[in-house]
N, C-alpha and C positions, 0 to 999 in steps of 0.2 A: 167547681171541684178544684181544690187544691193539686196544684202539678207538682210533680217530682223534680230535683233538680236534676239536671241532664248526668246520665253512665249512673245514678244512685240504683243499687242492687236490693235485691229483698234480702241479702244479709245484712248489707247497712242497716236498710229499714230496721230492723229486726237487734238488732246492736242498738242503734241508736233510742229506740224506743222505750218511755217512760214506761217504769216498773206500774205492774197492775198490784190492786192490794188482792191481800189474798179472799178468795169465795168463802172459806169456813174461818171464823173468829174463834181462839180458845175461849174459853169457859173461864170466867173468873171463879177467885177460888175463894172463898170465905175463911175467913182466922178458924185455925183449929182443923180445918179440913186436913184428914192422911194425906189425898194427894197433892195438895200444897206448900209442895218441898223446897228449901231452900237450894241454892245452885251447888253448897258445899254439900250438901245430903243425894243431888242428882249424881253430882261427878262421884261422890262414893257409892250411887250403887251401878252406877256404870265402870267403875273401874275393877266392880265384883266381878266381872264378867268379863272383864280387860284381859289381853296379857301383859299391860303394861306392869303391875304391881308385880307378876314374875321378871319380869327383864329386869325391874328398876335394879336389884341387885348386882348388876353387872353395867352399871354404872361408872365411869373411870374420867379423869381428869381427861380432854383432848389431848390423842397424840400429835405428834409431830409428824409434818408431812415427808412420803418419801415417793420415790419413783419404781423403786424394787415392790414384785409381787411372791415374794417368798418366804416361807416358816417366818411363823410370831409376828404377826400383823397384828395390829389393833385395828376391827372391820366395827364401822359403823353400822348398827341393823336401823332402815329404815321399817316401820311397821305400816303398810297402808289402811286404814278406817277398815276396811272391809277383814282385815288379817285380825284387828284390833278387836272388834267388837264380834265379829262372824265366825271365824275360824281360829281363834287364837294357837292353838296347836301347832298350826303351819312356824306362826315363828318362832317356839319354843325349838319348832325343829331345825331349821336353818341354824341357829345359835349352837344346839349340836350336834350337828355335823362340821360346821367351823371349828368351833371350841375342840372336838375327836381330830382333827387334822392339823392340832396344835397353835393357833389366833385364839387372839384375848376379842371378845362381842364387846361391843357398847353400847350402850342403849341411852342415848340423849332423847330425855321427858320434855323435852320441850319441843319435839314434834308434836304437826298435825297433818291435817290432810292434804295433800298436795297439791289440792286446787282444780283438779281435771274438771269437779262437776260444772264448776262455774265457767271452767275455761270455754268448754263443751258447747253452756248456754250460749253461749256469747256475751258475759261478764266477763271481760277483758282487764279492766281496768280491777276487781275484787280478786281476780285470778294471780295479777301480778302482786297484789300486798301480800299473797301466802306465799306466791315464789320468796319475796323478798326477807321473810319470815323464815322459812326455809334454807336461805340462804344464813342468813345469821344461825342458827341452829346447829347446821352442820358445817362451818367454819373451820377449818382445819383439819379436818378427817382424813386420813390415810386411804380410804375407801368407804363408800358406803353401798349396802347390798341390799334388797329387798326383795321379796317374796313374791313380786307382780309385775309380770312387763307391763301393762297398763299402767301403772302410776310411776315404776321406773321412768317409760318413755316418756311420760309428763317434765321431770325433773331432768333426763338424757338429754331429750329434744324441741320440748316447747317451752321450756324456760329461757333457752337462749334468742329464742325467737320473741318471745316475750317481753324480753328487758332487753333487746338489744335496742341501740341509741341511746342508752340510760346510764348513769352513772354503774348502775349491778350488772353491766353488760359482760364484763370480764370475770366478776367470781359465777356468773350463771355459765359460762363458757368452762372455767373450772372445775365447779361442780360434777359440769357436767362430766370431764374426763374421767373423773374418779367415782361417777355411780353405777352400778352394776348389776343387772340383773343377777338373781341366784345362780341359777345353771351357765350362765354365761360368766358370771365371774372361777366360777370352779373349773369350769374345762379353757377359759381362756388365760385367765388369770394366775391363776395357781398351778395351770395345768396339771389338772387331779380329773377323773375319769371313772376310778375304781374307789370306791368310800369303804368297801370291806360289806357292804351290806347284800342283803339276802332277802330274797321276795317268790316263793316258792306259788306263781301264778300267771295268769295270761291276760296282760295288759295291752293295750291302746294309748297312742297320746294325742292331745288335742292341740292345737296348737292357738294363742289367742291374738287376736290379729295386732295388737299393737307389740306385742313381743315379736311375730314372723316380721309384720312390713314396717314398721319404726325402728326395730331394734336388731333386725335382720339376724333374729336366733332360730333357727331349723334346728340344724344337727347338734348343736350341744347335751337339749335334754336328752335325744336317742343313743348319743355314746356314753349319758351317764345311766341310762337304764340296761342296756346290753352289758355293761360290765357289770349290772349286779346280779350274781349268785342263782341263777334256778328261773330268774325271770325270760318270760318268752312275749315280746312284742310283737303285736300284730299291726298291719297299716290299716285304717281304714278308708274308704273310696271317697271323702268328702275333708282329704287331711288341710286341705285349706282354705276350710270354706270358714264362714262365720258363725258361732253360734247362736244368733242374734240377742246378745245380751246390752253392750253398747251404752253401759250407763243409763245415760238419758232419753236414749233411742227406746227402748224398750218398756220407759212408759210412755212418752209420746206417739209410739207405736206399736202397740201393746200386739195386733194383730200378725204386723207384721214379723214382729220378736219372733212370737208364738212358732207362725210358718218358717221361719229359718232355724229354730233349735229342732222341728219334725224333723229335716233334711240333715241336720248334724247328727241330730242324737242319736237319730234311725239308721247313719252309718256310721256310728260308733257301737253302735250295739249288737248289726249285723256281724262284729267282728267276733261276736261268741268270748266276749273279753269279761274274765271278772273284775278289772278295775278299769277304770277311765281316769288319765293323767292328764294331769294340764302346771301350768304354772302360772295360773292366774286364779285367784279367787271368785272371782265376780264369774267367771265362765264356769267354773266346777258349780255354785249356786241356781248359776240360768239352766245347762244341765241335767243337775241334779232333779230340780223342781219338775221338768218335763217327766222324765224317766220315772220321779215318786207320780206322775197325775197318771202316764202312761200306766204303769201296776196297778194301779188301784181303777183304773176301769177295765181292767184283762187286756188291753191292746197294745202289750211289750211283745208281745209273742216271744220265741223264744222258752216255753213251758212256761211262760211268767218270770224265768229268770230275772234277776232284775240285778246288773253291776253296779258297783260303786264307784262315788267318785272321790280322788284324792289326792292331794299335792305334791310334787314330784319331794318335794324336801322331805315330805313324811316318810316316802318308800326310802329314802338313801339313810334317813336320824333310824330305823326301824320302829317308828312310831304307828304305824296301822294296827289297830286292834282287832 
């Protein structure tokens, strides 16, 4: 049996390790087949569903960089894959509520995905070509915001770690000053607190753990929900726990996903709350899923009630329907 070289860890292993091909092979497609679409016919009907073709209008040459965070910013909008394709609303809604407190949004199309999944894997080496990608993209940006502590803290915190010793070790250090989580950039940043908006309900917030322990955001989204209008926040008894969604974590460990969103969701919902807040997409989805499987076999209790979940930007733009 082949020995390990001495101190090699099973993450090594595990990094190091030649890619497996995949179990399932696509399906060749035959000339004339519907579903054998060109790559221009996929990206348009995926950008049906986009919010990028809404953003793109709001488009603008790069601004020039500054150090001031006051009235008439040009705010870069980061959109993460999950905001993009999943919940597009959320970033219509960031865009206004900036745009209402007077900043010009931009929407540079030449983003992608930030790279977390691969980073995650331990693709290290695929992970650092989208930082580097990402880096050229947002290039001069006055600030850039996004809608997800999750792929924020990607771009905040593992990109410097990434590409440091590398020639992109200084604009991933850059970058990073100027990118900003939503809530964090409006109560640190702008020091804004009160948006004018109005939520006539009894809400919960969740907190998602790379926004709490990366990005060390608690209290910002709580002082922007108490100053809106009729809203009544309640804590729940599991406010920082995990929801077990974790990307990757949650299909590699699907069971134990499962048993950590019971323990979230079950004290988020004790809270007798109609809406459930978060500022992460990926956790309102993991979530939501439990709470739709919990109603539909009767064991939400609570008469069945069943709350909603929603992005903090939608309650502040007044986007919840």
């Amino acid at each position: 049996m082949k020995q390990e070289a001495p101190g090699a860890s099973r993450v090594t292993r595990l990094i190091k390790a030649p890619r497996r091909k995949p179990l399932i092979k696509a399906p060749r497609r035959k000339p004339g087949d519907p579903e054998a679409q060109s790559a221009s016919e996929r990206a348009k009907n995926r950008d049906a569903r986009s919010v990028r073709p809404a953003l793109a209008a709001r488009a603008a040459p790069p601004p020039t960089i500054r150090t001031d965070y006051t009235d008439g910013m040009n705010v870069d909008l980061f959109i993460p894959c999950f905001v993009d394709q999943m919940t597009p609303q959320v970033g219509m809604a960031v865009a206004t509520v900036l745009e209402r407190l007077g900043h010009t949004c931009t929407f540079r199309a030449g983003q992608t995905c930030c790279g977390q999944p691969s980073f995650n894997a331990g693709y290290w080496d695929e992970a650092r070509q989208v930082a580097i990608r990402a880096l050229e993209v947002f290039a001069g940006a006055e600030a850039v915001v996004g809608p997800s502590g999750s792929c924020v803290a990607m771009m905040k915190v593992f990109y410097p770690e990434l590409l440091a010793g590398t020639a992109h070790e200084t604009a991933a250090l850059d970058l990073a000053a100027r990118t900003f989580e939503f809530g964090e950039f409006l109560v640190k940043r702008l020091g804004v607190t009160d948006v004018g908006a109005r939520f006539p309900y009894r809400v919960t917030y969740h907190d998602g753990c790379h926004g709490l322990r990366e990005l060390r955001i608690k209290d910002e989204p709580r002082q922007l929900l108490r100053a809106v209008k009729d809203l009544e926040l309640v804590e729940c008894d599991e406010a920082e726990s995990c929801c077990g969604f974790g990307g990757l974590f949650s299909v590699k460990f699907p069971m134990i996903s499962t048993a950590m969103a019971e323990v979230k969701g079950g004290s988020l919902v004790r809270t007798g709350c109609d809406y459930i807040v978060s500022s992460d997409p990926s956790c309102q989805l993991q979530l939501d899923g439990w709470i739709s499987r919990c109603h539909a076999n009767g064991s939400l209790g609570r008469s069945g009630v069943r709350p909603r979940t929603v992005h903090l930007a939608e309650i502040l733009a007044g986007a919840v329907s």
